[in-house]
ZAMARGU-4260 file (C-alpha; in steps of 0.2 Angstrom, whole numbers, plus 5000, padded with zeros to 4 digits):
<rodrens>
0) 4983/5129/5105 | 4966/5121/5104 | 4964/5114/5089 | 4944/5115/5082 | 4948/5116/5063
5) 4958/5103/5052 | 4962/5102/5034 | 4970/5088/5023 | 4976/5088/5006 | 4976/5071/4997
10) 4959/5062/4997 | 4971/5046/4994 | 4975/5031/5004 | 4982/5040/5018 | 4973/5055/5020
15) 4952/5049/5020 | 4950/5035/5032 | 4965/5045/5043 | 4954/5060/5044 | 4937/5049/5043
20) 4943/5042/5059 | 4949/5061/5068 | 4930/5066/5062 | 4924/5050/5072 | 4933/5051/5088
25) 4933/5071/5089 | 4915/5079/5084 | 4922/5096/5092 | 4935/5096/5078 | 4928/5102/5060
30) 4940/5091/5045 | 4941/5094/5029 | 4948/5084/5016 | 4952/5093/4999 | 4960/5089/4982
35) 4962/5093/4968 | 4955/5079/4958 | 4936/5082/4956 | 4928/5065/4954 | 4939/5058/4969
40) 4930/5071/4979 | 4913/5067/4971 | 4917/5048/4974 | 4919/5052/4993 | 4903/5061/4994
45) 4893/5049/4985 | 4876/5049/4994 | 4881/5030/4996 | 4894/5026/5008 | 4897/5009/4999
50) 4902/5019/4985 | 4917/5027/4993 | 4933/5026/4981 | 4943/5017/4996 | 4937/4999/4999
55) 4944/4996/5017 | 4932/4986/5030 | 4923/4998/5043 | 4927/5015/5032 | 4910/5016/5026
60) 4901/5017/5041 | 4913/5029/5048 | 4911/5041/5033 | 4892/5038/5035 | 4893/5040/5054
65) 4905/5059/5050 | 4902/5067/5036 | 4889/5080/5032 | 4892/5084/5053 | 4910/5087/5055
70) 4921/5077/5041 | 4919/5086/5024 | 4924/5083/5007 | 4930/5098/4994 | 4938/5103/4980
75) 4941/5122/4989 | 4958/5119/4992 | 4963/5138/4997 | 4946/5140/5006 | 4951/5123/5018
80) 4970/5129/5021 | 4962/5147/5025 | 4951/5140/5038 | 4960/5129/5047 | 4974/5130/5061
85) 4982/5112/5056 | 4984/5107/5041 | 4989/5088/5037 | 4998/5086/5018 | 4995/5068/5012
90) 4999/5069/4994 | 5007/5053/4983 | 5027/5055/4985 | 5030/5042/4969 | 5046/5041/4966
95) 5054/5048/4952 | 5052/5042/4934 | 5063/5056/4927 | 5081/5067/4931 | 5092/5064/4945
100) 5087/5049/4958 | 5077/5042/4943 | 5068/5026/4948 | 5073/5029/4966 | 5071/5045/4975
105) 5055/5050/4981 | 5046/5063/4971 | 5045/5077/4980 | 5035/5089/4967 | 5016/5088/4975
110) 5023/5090/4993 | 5031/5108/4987 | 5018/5113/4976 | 5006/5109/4993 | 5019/5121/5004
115) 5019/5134/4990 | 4999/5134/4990 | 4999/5138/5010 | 5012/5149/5009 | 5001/5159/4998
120) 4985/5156/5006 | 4991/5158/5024 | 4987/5174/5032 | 4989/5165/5052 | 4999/5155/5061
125) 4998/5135/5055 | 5004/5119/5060 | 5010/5109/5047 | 5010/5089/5048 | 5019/5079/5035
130) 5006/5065/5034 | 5015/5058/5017 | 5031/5048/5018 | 5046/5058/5015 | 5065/5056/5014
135) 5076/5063/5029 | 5076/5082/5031 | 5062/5086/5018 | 5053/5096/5032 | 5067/5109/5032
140) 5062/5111/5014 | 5047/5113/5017 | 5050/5125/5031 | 5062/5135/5019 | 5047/5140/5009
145) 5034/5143/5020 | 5048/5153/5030 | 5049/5163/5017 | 5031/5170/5012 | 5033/5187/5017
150) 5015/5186/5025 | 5023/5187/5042 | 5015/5172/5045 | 5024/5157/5058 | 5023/5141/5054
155) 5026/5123/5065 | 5032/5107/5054 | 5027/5092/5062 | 5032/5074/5057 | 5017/5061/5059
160) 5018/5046/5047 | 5007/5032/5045 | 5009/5017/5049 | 4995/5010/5040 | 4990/4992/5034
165) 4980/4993/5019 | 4966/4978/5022 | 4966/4982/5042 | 4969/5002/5040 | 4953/5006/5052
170) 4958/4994/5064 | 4977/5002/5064 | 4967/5019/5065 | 4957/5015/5079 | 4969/5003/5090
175) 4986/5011/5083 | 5002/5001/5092 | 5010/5018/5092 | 5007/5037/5086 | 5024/5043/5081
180) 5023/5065/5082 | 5041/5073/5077 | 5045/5091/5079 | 5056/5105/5083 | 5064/5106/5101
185) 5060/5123/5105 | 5044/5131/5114 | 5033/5133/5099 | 5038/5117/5092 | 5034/5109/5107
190) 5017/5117/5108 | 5014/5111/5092 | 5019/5095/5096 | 5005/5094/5110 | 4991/5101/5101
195) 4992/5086/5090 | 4996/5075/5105 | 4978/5081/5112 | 4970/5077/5093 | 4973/5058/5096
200) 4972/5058/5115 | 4955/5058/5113 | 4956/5040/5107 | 4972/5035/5111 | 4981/5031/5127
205) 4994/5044/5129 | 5008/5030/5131 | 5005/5025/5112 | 5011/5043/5107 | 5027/5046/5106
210) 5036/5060/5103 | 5055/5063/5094 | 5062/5077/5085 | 5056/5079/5066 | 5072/5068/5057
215) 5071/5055/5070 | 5051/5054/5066 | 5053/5056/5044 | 5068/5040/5046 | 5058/5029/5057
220) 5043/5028/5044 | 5054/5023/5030 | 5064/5008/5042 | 5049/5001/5047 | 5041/4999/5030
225) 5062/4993/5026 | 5061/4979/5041 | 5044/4969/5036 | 5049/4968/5018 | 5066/4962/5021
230) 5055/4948/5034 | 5047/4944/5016 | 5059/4942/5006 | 5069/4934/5020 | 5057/4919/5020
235) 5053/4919/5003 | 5072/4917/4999 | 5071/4902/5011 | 5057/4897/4999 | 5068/4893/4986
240) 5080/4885/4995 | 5066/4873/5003 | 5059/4868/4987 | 5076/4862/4981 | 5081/4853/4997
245) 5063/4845/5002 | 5061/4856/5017 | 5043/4864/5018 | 5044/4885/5020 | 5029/4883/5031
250) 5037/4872/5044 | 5052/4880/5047 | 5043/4898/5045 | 5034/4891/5061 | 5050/4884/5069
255) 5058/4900/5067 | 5040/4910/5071 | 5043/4900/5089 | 5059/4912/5094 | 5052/4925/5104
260) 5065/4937/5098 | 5060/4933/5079 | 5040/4931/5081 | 5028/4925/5068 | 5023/4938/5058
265) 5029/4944/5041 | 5037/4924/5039 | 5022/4919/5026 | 5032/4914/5012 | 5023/4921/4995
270) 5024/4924/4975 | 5030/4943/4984 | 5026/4958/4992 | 5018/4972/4982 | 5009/4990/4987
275) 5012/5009/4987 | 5023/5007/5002 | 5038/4993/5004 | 5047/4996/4986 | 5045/5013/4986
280) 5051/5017/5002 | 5065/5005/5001 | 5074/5013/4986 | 5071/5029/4993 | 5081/5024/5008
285) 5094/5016/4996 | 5095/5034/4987 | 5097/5042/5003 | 5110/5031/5007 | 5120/5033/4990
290) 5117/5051/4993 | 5130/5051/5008 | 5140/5040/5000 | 5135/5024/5011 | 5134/5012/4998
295) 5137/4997/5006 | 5121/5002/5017 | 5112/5004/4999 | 5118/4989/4994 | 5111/4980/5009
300) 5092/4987/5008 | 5092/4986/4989 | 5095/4968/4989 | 5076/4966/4998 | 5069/4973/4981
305) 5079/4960/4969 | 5073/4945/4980 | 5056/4951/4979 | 5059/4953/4959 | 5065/4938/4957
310) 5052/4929/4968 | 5040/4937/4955 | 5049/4929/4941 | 5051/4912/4948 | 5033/4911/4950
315) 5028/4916/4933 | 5042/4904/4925 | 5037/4889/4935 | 5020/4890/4928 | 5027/4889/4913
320) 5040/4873/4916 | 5027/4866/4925 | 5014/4868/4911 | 5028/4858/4898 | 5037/4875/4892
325) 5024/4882/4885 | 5008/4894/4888 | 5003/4899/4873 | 4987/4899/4869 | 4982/4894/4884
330) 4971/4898/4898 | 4976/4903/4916 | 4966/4908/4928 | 4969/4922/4942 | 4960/4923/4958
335) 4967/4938/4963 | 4972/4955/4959 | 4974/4966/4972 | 4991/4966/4982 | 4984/4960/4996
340) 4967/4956/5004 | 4950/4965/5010 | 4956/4983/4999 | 4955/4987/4980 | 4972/4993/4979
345) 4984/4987/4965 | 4999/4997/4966 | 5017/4983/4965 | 5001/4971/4963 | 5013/4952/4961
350) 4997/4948/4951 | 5003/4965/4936 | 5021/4957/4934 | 5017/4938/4933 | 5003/4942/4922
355) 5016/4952/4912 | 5028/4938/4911 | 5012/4926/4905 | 5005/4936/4891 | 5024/4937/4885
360) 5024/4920/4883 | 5006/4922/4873 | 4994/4915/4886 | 4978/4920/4890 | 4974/4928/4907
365) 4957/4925/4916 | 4955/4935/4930 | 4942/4938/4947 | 4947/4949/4962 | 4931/4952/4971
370) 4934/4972/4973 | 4945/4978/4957 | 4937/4981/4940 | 4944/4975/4925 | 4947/4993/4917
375) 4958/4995/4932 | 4968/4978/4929 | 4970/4985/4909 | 4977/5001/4917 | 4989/4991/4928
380) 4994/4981/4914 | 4996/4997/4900 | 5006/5007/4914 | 5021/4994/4911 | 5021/4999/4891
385) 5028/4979/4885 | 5013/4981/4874 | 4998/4992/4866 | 4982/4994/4874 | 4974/4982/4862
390) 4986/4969/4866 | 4980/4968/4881 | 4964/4968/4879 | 4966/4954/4868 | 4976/4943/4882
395) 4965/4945/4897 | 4947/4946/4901 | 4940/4947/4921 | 4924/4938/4926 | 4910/4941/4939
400) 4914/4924/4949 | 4931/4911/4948 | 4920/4898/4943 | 4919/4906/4927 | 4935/4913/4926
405) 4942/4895/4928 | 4931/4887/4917 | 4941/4877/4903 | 4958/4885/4911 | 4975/4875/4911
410) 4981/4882/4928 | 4976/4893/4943 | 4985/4905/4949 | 4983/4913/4967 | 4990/4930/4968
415) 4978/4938/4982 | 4974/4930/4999 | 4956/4932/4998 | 4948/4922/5011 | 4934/4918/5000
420) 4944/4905/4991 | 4948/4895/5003 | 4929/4892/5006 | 4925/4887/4985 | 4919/4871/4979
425) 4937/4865/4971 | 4928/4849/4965 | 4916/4860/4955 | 4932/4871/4947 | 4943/4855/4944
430) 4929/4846/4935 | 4928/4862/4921 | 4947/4863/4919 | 4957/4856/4906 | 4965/4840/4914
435) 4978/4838/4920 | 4974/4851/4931 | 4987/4866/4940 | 4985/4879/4954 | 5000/4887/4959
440) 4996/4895/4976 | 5007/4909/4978 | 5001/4915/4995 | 4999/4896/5002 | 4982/4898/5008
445) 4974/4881/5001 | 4973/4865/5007 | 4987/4854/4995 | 4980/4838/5001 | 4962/4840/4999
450) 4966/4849/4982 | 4977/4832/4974 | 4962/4821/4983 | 4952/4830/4969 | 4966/4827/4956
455) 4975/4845/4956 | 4992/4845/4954 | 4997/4858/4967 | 5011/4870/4968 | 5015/4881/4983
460) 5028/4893/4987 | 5041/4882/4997 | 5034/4869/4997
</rodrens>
């Protein structure tokens, strides 16, 4: 089957610069990206591609480059899944806040509410690509319903996660270190299989795409996101133990980087991981596991959430030993609050839950994150409940610039690895402070002696 017409549903994360980059790289193919949520849809067809509700470097000039030619937003769900012959579903699995699996099993609602709507719509032959992360075996489900339409119409169910990083996601896009396509074993799932094989062949080298049957694919996306977080809260247990010992994480995270059969990356010792991905797909593999009774496999991957909790905390309450016990009343200054660098994302931010910990101890929280708005920052902090809205709009204020979130604050805390920060005038920020003067770099990206040269007292993770 020649593919030549695309729709997505989910204008999220996942499913705009992943279909941005298809539009690019195949002009013959007409994609459409739908959803439900109407300003999300405006937000993407803002006249100005700046504007786009995804900050990720290189999206915008892509959208600009695609859309209004062959990428197109809209909120005519049943018009897109109509016209299409593959359709990708990329919408949020959270997991579940409610009933059985709560606080660990993905949530599975949107994903069958998407097969619903195309069973209904459907009147020819689809393939169907699970774009979002899903436990094992959810594409039976999915095939179950849309087996069962009574329109007559055969469906394909394909596996293709993402295996995106949020900060470099066009660069994983465009230079991917593998496209992993699952599906059924038989002559139509294997022609399904290929068409979607010759969607990305027109970009990427054929050996980059692999292909395995649909459970090995859905399993592999939730062990990859498993093993890096388990590198971080590897090292960042290592962290804890440097500190106490006078060993410095950095040195032996490069020792160990050394080994050829350990490698470097995912051995930065940090305040912790955060992000729509690693925790949530982490407990869903320790309810899978508890599902089939294999709690000592449960036990295992579950242990990578508490470290990363508990790194959290420590960083939080060594601000406060640090700063004599106490933080009330005073002023600490974030430079940071996305989860990571170069995107606006929040989700698991470190920056939510040390703030958290900070305003329960009464202290007052100035923030600057080059790309996330304060209103979103309010939102983070309301979404935990510990207090009312107007508690927390009492307890932290954000700031065009760090110098003047840092003006007349007690300590500095570095949640985000901007690389803009390393590159500040520290002179300038230590002279405003309140002496003496704290940063507590929790993603290790300053210079500690060229800080205590100034008069900082520095504190790094592990160090």
């Amino acid at each position: 089957m020649k593919i030549t017409k695309i729709c997505c549903i989910g204008a999220g994360y996942v499913g705009g610069p992943t279909m941005a980059v298809i539009a690019q790289k195949c002009p013959h193919i007409q994609v459409t990206v739908v959803d439900l949520n109407e300003q999300r849809i405006a937000d993407w067809n803002d006249p100005n591609p700046e504007n786009i509700p995804i900050y990720e470097p290189g999206l915008s000039e892509i959208v600009a480059e695609a859309r209004g030619r062959n990428l197109f937003f809209s909120t005519e769900v049943d018009k897109a899944i109509d016209e299409a012959q593959m359709i990708f579903i990329s919408v949020n699995t959270p997991t579940k806040t409610y009933g059985k699996g709560k606080g660990m099993a993905a949530d599975l609602k949107y994903i069958e509410l998407c097969a619903r709507q195309i069973a209904r719509v459907a009147k020819q032959n689809k393939i169907v690509v699970e774009k979002s992360t899903l436990p094992v075996r959810t594409a039976e489900a999915i095939k179950s319903i849309l087996d069962n339409t009574g329109n007559g119409v055969q469906f394909q169910i394909l596996s293709n996660p993402e295996f995106l990083a949020e900060g470099t996601a066009v660069t994983d896009l465009l230079n991917p270190d593998r496209i992993l396509i699952g599906g059924d074993t038989t002559e139509e799932g294997e022609e399904a299989i290929n068409a979607l094989v010759d969607v990305y062949s027109n970009w990427v080298s054929r050996d980059k795409i692999l292909t395995t049957n649909v459970w090995s694919s859905e399993l592999s996306k939730l062990t990859a996101n498993a093993f890096l977080a388990q590198r971080i809260s590897s090292i960042n247990a290592m962290s804890e133990l440097c500190e106490k010992t006078g060993a410095d994480v950095n040195e032996v995270a490069r020792a160990i980087g050394m080994d050829s059969r350990i490698g470097p990356k995912f051995l930065k010792a940090s305040v912790g991981f955060g992000g729509s991905c690693f925790q949530k797909d982490i407990l869903n593999l320790v309810y899978i596991a508890k599902s089939y009774g294999l709690n000592e496999v449960a036990d295992y991957w579950e242990q990578v959430i508490i470290m990363n909790d508990h790194q959290k905390r420590r960083f939080s309450n060594k601000i406060v030993q640090t700063l004599y016990n106490t933080v009330a009343d005073k002023k600490i200054a974030f430079l940071g609050w996305a989860f990571k660098k170069d995107t606006n994302d929040t989700r698991e931010s470190a920056a939510i839950y040390v703030a958290d910990d900070l305003i329960n101890e009464q202290a007052k929280i100035s923030v600057f994150d080059p790309k996330v708005s304060k209103s979103k920052m309010l939102n983070d902090l309301d979404y935990l409940e510990t207090r009312t809205s107007q508690e927390n709009i009492k307890a932290l204020n954000s700031f065009e610039n760090a110098y003047e979130a840092c003006k007349g604050a007690h300590a500095i805390a570095i949640l985000t690895e901007w690389d803009e920060f390393k590159t500040y005038d520290w002179k300038k920020i230590y002279d405003s402070m309140h002496k003496p003067a704290f940063v507590f770099d929790g993603r290790n990206i300053l210079n500690a002696k060229e800080l205590e040269s100034i008069g900082f007292v520095y504190n790094g993770i592990g160090s």
